[in-house]
DODRENTI-748622 format. One record per residue (C-alpha): residue number from 1; residue in one letter; y, x, z. Coordinates in steps of 0.05 Angstrom, whole numbers, plus 5000, padded with zeros to 4 digits. Layout:
// residues N
nr: NUM&rest: A&yy: Y&xx: X&zz: Z $
...
***
This chain:
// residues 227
nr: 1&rest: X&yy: 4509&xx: 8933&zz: 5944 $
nr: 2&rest: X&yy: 4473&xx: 8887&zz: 5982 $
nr: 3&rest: X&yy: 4410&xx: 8904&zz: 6031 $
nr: 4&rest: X&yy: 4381&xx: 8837&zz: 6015 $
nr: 5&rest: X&yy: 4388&xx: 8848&zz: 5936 $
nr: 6&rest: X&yy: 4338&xx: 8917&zz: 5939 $
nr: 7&rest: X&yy: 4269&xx: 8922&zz: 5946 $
nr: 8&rest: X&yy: 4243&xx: 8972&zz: 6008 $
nr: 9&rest: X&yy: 4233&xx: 9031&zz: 5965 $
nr: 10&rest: X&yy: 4306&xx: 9026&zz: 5942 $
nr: 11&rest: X&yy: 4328&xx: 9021&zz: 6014 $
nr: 12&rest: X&yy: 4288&xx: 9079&zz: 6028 $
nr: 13&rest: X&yy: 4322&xx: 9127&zz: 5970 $
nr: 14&rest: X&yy: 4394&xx: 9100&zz: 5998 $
nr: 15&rest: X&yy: 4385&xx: 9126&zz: 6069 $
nr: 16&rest: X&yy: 4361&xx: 9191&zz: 6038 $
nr: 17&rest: X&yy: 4430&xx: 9201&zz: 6018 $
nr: 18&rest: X&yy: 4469&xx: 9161&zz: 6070 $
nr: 19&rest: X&yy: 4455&xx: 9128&zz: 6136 $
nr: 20&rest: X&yy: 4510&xx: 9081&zz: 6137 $
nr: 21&rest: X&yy: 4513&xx: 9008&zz: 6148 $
nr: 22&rest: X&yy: 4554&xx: 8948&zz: 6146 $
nr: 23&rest: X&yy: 4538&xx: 8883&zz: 6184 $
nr: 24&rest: X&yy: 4581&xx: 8823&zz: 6183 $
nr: 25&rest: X&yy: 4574&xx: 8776&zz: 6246 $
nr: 26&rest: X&yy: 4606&xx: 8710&zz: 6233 $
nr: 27&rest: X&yy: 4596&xx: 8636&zz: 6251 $
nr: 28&rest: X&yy: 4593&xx: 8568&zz: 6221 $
nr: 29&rest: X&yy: 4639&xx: 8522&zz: 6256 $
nr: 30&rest: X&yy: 4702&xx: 8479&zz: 6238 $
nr: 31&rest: X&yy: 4762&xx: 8499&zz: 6203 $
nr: 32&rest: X&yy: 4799&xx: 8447&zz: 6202 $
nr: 33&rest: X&yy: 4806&xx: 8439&zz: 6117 $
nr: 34&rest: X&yy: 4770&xx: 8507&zz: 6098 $
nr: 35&rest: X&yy: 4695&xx: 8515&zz: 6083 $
nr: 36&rest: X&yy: 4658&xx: 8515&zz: 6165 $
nr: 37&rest: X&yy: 4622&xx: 8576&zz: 6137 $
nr: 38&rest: X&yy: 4687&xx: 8614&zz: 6132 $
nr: 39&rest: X&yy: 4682&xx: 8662&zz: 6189 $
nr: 40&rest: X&yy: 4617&xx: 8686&zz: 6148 $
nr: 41&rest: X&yy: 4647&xx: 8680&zz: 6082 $
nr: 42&rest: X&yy: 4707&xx: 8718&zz: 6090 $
nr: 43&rest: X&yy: 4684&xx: 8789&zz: 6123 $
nr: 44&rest: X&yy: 4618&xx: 8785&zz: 6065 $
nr: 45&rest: X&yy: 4681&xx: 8779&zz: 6008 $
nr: 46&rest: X&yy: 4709&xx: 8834&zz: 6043 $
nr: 47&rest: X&yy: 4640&xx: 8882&zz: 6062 $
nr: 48&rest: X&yy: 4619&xx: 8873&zz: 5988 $
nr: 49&rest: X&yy: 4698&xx: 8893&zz: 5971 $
nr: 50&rest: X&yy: 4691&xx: 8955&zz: 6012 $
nr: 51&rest: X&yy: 4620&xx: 8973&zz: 5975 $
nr: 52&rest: X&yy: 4635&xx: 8970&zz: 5914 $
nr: 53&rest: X&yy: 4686&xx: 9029&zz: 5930 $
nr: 54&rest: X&yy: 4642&xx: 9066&zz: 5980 $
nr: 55&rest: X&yy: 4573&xx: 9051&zz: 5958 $
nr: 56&rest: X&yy: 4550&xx: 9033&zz: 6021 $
nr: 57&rest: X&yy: 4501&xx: 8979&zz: 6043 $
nr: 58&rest: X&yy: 4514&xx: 8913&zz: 6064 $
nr: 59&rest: X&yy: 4458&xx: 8873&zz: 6106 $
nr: 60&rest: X&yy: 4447&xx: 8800&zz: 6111 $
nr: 61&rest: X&yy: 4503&xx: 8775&zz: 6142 $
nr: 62&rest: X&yy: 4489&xx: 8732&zz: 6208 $
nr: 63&rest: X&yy: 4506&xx: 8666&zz: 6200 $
nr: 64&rest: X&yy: 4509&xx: 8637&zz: 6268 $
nr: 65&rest: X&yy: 4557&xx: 8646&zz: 6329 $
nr: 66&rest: X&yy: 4586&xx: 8633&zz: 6400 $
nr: 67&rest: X&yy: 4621&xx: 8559&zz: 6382 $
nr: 68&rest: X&yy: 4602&xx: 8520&zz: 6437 $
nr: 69&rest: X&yy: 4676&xx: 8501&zz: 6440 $
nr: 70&rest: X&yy: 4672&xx: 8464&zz: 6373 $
nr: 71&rest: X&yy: 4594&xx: 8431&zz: 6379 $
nr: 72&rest: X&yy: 4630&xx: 8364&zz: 6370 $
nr: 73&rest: X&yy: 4658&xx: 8382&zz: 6301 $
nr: 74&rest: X&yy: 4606&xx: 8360&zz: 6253 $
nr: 75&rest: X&yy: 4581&xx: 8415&zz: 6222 $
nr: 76&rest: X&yy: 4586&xx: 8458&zz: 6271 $
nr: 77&rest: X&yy: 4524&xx: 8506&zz: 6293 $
nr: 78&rest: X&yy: 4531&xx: 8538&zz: 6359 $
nr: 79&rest: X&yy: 4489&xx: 8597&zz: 6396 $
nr: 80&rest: X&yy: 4493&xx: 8612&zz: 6474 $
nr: 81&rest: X&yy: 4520&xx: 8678&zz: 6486 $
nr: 82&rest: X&yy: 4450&xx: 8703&zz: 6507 $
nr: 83&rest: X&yy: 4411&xx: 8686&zz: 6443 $
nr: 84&rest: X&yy: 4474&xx: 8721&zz: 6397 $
nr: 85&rest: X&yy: 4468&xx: 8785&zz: 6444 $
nr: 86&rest: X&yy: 4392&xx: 8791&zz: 6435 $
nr: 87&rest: X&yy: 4396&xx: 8777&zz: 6357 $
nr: 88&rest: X&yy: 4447&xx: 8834&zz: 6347 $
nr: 89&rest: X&yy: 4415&xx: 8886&zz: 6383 $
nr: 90&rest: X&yy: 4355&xx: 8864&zz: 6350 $
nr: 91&rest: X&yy: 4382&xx: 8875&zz: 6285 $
nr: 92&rest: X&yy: 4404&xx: 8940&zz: 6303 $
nr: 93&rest: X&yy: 4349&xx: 8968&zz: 6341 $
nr: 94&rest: X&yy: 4315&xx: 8947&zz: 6271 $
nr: 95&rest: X&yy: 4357&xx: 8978&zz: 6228 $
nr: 96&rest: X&yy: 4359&xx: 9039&zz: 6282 $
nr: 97&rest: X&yy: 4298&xx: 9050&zz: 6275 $
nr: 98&rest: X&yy: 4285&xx: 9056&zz: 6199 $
nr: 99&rest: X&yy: 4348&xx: 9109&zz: 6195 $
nr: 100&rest: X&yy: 4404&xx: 9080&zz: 6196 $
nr: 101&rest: X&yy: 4454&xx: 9114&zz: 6240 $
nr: 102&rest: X&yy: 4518&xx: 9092&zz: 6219 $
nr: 103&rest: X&yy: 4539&xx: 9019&zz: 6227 $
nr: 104&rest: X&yy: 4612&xx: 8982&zz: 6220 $
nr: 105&rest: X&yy: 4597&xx: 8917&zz: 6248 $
nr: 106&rest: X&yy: 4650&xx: 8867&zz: 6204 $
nr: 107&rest: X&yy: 4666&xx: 8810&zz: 6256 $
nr: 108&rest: X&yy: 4691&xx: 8735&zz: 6227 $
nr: 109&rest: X&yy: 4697&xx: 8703&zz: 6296 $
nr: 110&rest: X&yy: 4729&xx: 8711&zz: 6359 $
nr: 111&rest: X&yy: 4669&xx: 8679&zz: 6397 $
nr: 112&rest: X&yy: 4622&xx: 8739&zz: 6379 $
nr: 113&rest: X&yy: 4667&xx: 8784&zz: 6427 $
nr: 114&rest: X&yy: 4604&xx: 8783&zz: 6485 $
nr: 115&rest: X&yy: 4565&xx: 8818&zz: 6428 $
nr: 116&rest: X&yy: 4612&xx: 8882&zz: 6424 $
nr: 117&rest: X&yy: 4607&xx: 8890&zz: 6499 $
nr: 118&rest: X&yy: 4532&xx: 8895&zz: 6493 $
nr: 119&rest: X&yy: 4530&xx: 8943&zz: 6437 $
nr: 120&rest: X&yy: 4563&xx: 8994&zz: 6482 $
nr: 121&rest: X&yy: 4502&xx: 8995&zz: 6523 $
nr: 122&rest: X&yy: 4461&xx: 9007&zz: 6462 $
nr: 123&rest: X&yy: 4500&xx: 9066&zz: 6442 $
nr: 124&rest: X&yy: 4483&xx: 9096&zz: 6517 $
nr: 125&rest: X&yy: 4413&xx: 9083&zz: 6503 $
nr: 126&rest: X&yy: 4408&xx: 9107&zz: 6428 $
nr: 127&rest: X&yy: 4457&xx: 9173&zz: 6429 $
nr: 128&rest: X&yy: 4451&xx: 9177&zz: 6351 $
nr: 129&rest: X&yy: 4480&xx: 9116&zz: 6348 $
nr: 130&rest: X&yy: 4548&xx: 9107&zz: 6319 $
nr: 131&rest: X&yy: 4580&xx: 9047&zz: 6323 $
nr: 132&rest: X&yy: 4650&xx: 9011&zz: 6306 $
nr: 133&rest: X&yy: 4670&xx: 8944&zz: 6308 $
nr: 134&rest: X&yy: 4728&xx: 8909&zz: 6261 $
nr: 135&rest: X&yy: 4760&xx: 8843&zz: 6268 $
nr: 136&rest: X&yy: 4793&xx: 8840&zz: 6207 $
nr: 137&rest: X&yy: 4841&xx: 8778&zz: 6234 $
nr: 138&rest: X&yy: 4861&xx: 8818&zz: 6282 $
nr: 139&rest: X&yy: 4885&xx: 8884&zz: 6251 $
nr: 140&rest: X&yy: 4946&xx: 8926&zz: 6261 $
nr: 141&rest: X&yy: 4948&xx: 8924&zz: 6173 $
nr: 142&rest: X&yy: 4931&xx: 8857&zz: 6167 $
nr: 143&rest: X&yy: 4973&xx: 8835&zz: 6224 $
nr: 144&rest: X&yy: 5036&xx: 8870&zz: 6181 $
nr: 145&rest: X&yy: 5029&xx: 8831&zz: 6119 $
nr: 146&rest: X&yy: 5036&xx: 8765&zz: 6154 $
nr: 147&rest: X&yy: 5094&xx: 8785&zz: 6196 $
nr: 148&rest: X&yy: 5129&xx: 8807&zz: 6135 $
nr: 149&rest: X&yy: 5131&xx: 8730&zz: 6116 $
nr: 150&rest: X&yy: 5144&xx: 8708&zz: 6182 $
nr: 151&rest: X&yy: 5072&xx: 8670&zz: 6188 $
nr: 152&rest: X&yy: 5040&xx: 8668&zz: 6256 $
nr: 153&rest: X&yy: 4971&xx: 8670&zz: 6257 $
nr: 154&rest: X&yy: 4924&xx: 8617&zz: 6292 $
nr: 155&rest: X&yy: 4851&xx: 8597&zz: 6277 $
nr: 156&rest: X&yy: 4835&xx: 8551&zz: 6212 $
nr: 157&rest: X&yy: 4907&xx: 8563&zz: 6189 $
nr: 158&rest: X&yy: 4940&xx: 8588&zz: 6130 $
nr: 159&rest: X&yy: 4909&xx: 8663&zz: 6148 $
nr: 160&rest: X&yy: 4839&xx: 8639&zz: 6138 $
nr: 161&rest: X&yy: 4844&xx: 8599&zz: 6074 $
nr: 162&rest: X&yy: 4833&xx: 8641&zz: 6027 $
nr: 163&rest: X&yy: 4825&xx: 8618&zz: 5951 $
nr: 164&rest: X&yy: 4741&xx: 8621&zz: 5962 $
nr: 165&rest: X&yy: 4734&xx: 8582&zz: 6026 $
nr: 166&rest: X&yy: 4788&xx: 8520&zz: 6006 $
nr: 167&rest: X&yy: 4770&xx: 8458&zz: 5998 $
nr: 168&rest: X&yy: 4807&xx: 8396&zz: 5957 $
nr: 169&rest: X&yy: 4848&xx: 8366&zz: 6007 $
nr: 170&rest: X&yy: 4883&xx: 8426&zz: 6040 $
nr: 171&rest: X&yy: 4942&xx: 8393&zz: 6061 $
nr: 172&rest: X&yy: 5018&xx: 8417&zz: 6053 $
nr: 173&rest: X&yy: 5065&xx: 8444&zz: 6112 $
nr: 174&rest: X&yy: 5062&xx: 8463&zz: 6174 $
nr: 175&rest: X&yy: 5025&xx: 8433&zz: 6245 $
nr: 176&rest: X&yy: 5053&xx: 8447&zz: 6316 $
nr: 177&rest: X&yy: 5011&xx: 8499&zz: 6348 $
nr: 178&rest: X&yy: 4956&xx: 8481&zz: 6402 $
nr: 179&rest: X&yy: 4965&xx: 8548&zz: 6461 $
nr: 180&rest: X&yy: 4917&xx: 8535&zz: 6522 $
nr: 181&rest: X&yy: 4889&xx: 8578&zz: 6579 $
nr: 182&rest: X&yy: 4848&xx: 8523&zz: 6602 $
nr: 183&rest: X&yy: 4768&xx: 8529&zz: 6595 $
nr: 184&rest: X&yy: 4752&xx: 8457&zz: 6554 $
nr: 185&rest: X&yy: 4697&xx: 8418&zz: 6536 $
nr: 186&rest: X&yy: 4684&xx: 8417&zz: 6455 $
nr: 187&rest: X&yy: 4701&xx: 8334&zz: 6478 $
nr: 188&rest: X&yy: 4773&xx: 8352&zz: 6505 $
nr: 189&rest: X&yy: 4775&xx: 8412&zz: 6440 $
nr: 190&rest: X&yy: 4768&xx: 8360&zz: 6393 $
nr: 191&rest: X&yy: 4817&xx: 8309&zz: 6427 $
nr: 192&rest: X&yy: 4869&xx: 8366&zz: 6427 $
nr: 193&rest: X&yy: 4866&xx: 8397&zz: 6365 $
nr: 194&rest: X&yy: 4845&xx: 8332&zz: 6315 $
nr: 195&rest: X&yy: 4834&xx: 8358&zz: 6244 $
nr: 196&rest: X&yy: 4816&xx: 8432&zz: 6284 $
nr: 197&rest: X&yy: 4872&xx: 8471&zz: 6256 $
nr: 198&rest: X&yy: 4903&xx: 8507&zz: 6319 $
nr: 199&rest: X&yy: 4972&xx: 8513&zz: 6282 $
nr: 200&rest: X&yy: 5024&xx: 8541&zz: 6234 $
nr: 201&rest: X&yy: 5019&xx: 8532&zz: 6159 $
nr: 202&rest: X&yy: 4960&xx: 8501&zz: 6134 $
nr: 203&rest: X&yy: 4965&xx: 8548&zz: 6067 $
nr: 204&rest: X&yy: 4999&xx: 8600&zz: 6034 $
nr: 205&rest: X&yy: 5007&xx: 8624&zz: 5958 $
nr: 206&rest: X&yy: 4951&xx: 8667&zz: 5936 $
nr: 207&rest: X&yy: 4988&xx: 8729&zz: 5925 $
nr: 208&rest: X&yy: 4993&xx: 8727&zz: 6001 $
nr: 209&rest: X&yy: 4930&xx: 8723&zz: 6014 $
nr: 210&rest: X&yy: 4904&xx: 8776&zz: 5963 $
nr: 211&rest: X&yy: 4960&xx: 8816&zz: 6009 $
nr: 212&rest: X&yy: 4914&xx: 8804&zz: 6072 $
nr: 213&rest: X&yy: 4852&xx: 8807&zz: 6041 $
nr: 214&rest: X&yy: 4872&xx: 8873&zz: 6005 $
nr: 215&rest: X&yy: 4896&xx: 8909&zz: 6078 $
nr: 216&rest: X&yy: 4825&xx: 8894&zz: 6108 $
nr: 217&rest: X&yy: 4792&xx: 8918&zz: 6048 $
nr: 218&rest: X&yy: 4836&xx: 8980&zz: 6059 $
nr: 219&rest: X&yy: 4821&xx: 8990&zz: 6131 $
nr: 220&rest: X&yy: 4746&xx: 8969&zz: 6116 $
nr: 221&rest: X&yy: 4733&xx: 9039&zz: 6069 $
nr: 222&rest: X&yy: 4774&xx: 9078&zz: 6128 $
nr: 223&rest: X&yy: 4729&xx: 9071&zz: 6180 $
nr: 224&rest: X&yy: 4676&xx: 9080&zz: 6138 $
nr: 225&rest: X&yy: 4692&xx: 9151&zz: 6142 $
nr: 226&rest: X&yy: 4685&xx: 9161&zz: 6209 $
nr: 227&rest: X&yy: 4635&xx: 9108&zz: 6236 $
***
């Protein structure tokens, strides 16, 4: 069930029953040959897979994060780290406030870290606050399924192209893999990278990915219990 999808009194009924919430944080930015509203995309697919077994809500997801690294990408819609920070804990002061106690926050991109730091001073402020954070790309589960195949992971590759955020000219094979410690402008990023695929294959078969999608749906409803 979606938040967005209910009318107030509705909302109102659910949180006499439960308190829970989910809230996916993601981004739109490149990726590479998959849709630039992925990192939103994907974690929504999974929230609303997780409802539908658990019943609980799932708010508007936030479309916007941290990219500045990618701002020369077409496409690409960036926040500074101080305006995601304030719109998060404004959402959940928000939802706080109206009852809701309970909230799995469903993270699509690594540049909305900052915000996770931040909750944790909200939770000393609001003690009836429970909070957990999953980055589903991330996970132990997930993490399993594509070492089973001997896939590494890297951002805008084969992990993240699931059969809902393709597009027509996914490309075949493999690309050699972009590692950096170095802090670079979106200018250098772009020079670097090329189509914006960090590395490793470009896609998998589906039953694959139904694999990975299917672990983070799994560890989705498990933390549900205890958030």
């Amino acid at each position: 069930m979606r938040l967005g999808e209910l009318n107030w009194m509705e909302i109102e009924e659910y949180l006499k029953k439960d308190n829970r919430l989910m809230l996916v944080l993601g981004a739109t930015e490149q990726h590479g040959y998959i849709s630039v509203m992925a990192d939103m995309k994907i974690p929504l697919s999974m929230a609303d897979a997780a409802s539908q077994e658990s019943g609980v809500l799932v708010a508007p997801p936030l479309n916007f994060g941290c990219s500045s690294y990618f701002v020369d990408y077409p496409g690409t819609i960036s926040l500074r780290v101080s305006t995601l920070l304030n719109v998060v804990e404004d959402i959940v002061r928000s939802v706080h406030h109206q009852g809701f106690r309970r909230i799995l926050i469903l993270n699509g991109h690594g540049g909305n870290e900052p915000a996770k730091v931040a909750l944790g001073e909200l939770a000393n402020e609001l003690k009836d606050l429970q909070l957990a954070w999953y980055n589903w790309w991330k996970a132990p589960n997930v993490l399993a399924v594509a070492e089973a195949y001997g896939l590494k992971t890297y951002h805008a590759s084969w992990m993240e192209a699931f059969p809902f955020v393709r597009t027509n000219n996914m490309p075949d094979g493999e690309k050699k893999p972009f590692v950096t410690d170095s802090i670079l402008s979106s200018e250098k990023v772009k020079e670097a990278l090329g189509d914006g695929v960090y590395g490793g294959a470009y896609k998998v078969s589906d039953e694959v990915m139904n694999e990975v999608f299917s672990a983070a749906v799994k560890d989705i409803l498990f933390l549900l219990q205890f958030v």
